[in-house]
N, C-alpha and C positions, 0 to 999 in steps of 0.2 A: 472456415474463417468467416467472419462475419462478411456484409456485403460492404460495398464502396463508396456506394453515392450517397452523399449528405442529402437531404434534402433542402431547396433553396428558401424555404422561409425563415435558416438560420441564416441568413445574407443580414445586413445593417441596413438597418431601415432608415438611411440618409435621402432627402430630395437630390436630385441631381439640379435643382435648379439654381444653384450658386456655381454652379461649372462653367465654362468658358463655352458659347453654345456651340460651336464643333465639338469638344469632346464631347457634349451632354449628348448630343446625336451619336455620335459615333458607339459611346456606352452603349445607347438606345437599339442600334443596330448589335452589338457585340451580345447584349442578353436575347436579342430575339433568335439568334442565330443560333446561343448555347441552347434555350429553349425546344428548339427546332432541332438540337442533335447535331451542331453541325459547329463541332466542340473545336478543329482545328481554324473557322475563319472568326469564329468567335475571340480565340487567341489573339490573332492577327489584329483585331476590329477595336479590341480592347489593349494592344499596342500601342496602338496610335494613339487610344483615348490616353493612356496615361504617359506616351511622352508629351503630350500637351497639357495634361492636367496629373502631376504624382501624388499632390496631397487629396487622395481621392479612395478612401478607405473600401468604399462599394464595391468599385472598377476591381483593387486591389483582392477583393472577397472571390470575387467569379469569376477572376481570371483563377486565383488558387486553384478553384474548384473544376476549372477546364482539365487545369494542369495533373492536377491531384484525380480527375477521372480516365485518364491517360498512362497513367504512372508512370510521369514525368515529374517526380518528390522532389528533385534539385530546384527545380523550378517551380514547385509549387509551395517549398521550404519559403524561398525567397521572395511569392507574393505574401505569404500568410506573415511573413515577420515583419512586413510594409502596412498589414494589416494591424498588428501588434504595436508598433511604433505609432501606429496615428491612433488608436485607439486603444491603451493598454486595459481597459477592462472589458473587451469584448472576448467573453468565456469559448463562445466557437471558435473565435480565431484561435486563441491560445491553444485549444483543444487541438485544432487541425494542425499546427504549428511541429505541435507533440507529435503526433501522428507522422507526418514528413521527416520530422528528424529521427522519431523511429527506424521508418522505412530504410535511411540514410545513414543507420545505424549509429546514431549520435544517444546514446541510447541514457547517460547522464540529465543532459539537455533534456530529452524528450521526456524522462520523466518528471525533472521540475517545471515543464510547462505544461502538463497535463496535470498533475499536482495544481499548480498554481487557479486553472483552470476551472479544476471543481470548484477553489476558493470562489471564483468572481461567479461563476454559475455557468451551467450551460443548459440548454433546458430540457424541463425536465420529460422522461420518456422518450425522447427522441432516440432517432437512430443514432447517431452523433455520442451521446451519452454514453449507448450501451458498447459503441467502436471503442471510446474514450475511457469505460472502467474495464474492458476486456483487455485493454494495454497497458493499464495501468496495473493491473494484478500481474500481468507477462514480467513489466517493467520490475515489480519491486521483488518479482523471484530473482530476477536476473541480475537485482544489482545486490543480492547479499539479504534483503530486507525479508527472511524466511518468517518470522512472527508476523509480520506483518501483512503478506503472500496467503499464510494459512488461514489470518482470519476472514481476510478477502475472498479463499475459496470455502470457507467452509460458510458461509452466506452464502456464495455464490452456488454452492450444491442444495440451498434449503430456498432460495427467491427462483434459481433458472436452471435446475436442475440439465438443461440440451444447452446448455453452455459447449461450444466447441472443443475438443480436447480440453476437457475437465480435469480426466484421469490421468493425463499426461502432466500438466499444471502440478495439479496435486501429488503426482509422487515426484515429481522435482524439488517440490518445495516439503516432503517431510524426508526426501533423504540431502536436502540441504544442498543440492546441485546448481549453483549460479548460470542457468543456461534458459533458452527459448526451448521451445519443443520441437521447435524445426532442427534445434543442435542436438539434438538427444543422439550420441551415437547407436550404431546398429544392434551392437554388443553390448549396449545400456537400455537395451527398450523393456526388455524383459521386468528386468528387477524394478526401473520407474511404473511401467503399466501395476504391476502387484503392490508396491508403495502406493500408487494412489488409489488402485481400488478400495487396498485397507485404510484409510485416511478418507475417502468419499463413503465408504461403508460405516463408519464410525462416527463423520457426522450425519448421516442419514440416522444415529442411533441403531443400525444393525449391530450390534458388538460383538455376539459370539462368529458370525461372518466375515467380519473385520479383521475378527483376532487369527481367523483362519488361514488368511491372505495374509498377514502378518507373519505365522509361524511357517505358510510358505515359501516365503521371502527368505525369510532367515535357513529355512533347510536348502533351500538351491543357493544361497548366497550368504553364509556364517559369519565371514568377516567383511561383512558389506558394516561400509560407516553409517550410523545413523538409522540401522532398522533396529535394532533393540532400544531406539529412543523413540522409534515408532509404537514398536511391541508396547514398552511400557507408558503411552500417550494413551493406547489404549485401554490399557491396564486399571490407568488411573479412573478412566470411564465408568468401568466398573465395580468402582471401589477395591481392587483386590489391593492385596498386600504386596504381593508378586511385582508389584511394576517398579518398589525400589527395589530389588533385586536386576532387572532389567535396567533399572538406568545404570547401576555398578558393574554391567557387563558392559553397558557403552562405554563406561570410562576406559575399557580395557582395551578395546578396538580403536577409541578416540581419546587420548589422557588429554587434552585442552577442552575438549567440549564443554563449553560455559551455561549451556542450556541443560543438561546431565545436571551438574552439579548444583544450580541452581533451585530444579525439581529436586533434588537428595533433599535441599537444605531447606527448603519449604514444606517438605513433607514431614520432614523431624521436626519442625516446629509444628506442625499440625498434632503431632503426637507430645509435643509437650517435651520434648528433647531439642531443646536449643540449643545447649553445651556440646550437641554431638553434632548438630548441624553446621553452626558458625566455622567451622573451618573450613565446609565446601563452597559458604557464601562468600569468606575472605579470599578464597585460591581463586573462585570467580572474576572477584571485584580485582584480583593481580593480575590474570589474564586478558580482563576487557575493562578498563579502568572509567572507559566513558557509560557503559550499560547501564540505562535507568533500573532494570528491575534487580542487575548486581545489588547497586547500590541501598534498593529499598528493604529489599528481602536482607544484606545483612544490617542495615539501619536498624531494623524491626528485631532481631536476633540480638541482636545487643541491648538493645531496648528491654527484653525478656529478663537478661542477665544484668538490669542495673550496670550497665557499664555506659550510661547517659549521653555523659562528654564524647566518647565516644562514637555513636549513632548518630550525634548531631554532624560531626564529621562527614558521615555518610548519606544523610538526610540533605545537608545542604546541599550540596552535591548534586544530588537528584533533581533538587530543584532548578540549579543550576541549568541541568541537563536537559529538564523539560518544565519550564518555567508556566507552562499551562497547565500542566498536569493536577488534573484533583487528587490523585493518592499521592502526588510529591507533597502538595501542601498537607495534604491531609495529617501524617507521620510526624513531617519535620514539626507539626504543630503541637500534636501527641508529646514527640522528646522536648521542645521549649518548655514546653506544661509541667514535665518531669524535674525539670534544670531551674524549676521556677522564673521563667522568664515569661510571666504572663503578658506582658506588651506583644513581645514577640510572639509567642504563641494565637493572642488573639487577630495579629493582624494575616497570620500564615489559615486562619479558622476562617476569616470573612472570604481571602485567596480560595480555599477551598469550594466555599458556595458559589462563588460568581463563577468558577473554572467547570465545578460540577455541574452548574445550573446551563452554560453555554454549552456544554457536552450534548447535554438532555436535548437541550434544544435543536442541537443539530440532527439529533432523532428524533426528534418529534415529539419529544414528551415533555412534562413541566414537573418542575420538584415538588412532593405533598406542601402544604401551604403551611406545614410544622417545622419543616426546614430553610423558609421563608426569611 
């Protein structure tokens, strides 16, 4: 597991000299003491500083961080949220916040304030950061968020590759187990470590290795849910044709599986069979009715088959759903264009670049200047 101590230059760089001058001393005393290592009179020192002075976000920073070097996280929840309340855009705090409610098992909370977190910053390379996306990839397996778990480890296998239990991460999140690794039962270690081997092998681009640890999985464990949606993840890797055959055997293990059927139905349109995929994208879009990619995928499928009115349905929808999204506007702009509603169309087309273009940028890139 990563290590514990923050480092203190992510503290708020507030003067203490608007304080009341007892507590400004007493602060003064409380960080020389934390400094010094001598974390429990620090507590105490920094007590008294803030029942004299509570609007005092600093005090509030380095007691957390007594508290939270202790692992004492009830208490260290409840400075960091004093720190939050007087400062709502301070990204460490928020960060550390997430962290204690983690610990605390508040595990909802703790990921929309580390979510939130990234939004305001927190900076960047720090150790702080890398505790903060280590939890956050933990978090979004654990609450269901499995696309989104996978894309997170599958960077995280290609930037940090000694990421701490990787492989554990990653076969929770491609056999779709809502759990930490610490929950991993005894009798499930097995089939996760081989799930994520094959999933951390795959994005490594090892594939026929991958696929190894895959058809492993599947011989020591046949009606495990979610490895023949492994098998054919990786399948797809390699261009075989094999892999919708594999997701039609997960339907058999999983008949709701909305991710199965959505690869069926994306994959017949790849091939130019729309009219045989639209009914795995509608059974989707009945089973998960709020899913952006239900939604796009069979927008687009209808779209194929001129049934217009229809995709627009499904298009808005999407947008609805992720109102940032560059391929929501992108689509629903496509079917307006189709339906001759150029007004609409053109304003869902400008949506697109400004959504595409703030994407880029939160990578780091900038759009060619032909898409300007």
């Amino acid at each position: 597991m990563w290590p514990k101590v923050i480092a203190l230059s992510l503290g708020l760089s507030l003067a203490a000299s608007g304080q009341a001058p007892a507590a400004a001393e007493l602060a003064r005393k409380a960080l020389a003491a934390r400094e010094a290592g001598r974390l429990t009179e620090s507590i105490e020192l920094y007590r008294k500083a803030l029942a004299l002075r509570p609007v005092d976000p600093e005090s509030w920073w380095y007691q957390g961080l007594n508290y939270y070097d202790l692992d004492r996280y009830v208490e260290a929840e409840e400075a960091f949220r004093n720190v939050v309340a007087q400062n709502p855009e301070h990204g460490g705090g928020l960060a550390l916040l997430g962290l204690c409610e983690f610990q605390n098992r508040k595990y909802k909370t703790a990921f929309a304030h580390i979510v939130l977190a990234k939004e305001k910053g927190i900076p960047p390379g720090s150790e702080l950061e890398r505790v903060a996306h280590y939890h956050y990839v933990m978090l979004a397996n654990k609450l269901g968020q499995f696309e989104l778990a996978s894309g997170l480890l599958a960077d995280l296998t290609r930037r940090a590759p000694e990421t701490p239990r990787l492989a554990e991460m990653a076969g929770l999140s491609a056999l779709r187990m809502p759990l930490l690794p610490d929950e991993i039962a005894p009798g499930d270690r097995e089939k996760v470590l081989l799930a994520g081997q094959a999933a951390v092998l795959a994005w490594r681009k090892d594939l026929p290795e991958a696929l190894r640890h895959a058809d492993r999985l599947l011989e020591l464990y046949p009606r495990q849910p979610n490895a023949h949606y492994l098998k054919a993840y990786i399948l797809l890797m390699m261009n075989s044709d094999r892999a919708l055959e594999e997701f039609h055997k997960e339907l058999e293990i999983s008949p709701r599986h909305v991710q199965a059927r959505l690869q069926i139905a994306y994959e017949l349109r790849q091939r130019g069979e729309a009219q045989k995929g639209l009914p795995y994208a509608l059974e989707a879009v009945k089973l998960a009715p709020e899913d952006l990619t239900a939604r796009n995928i069979c927008g687009r499928l209808l779209l194929d088959l001129d049934r217009v009115q229809q995709a627009i349905v499904h298009l808005e929808r999407a947008v609805k759903l992720a109102p940032t999204s560059p391929e929501a506007h992108f689509h629903l702009a496509a079917a307006y264009g189709r339906a001759g509603r150029a007004a609409e169309a053109a304003r869902h087309r400008k949506l697109f670049l400004q959504h595409e273009e703030a994407r880029k940028r939160r990578l780091g890139e900038t759009l060619p200047s032909a898409q300007r």
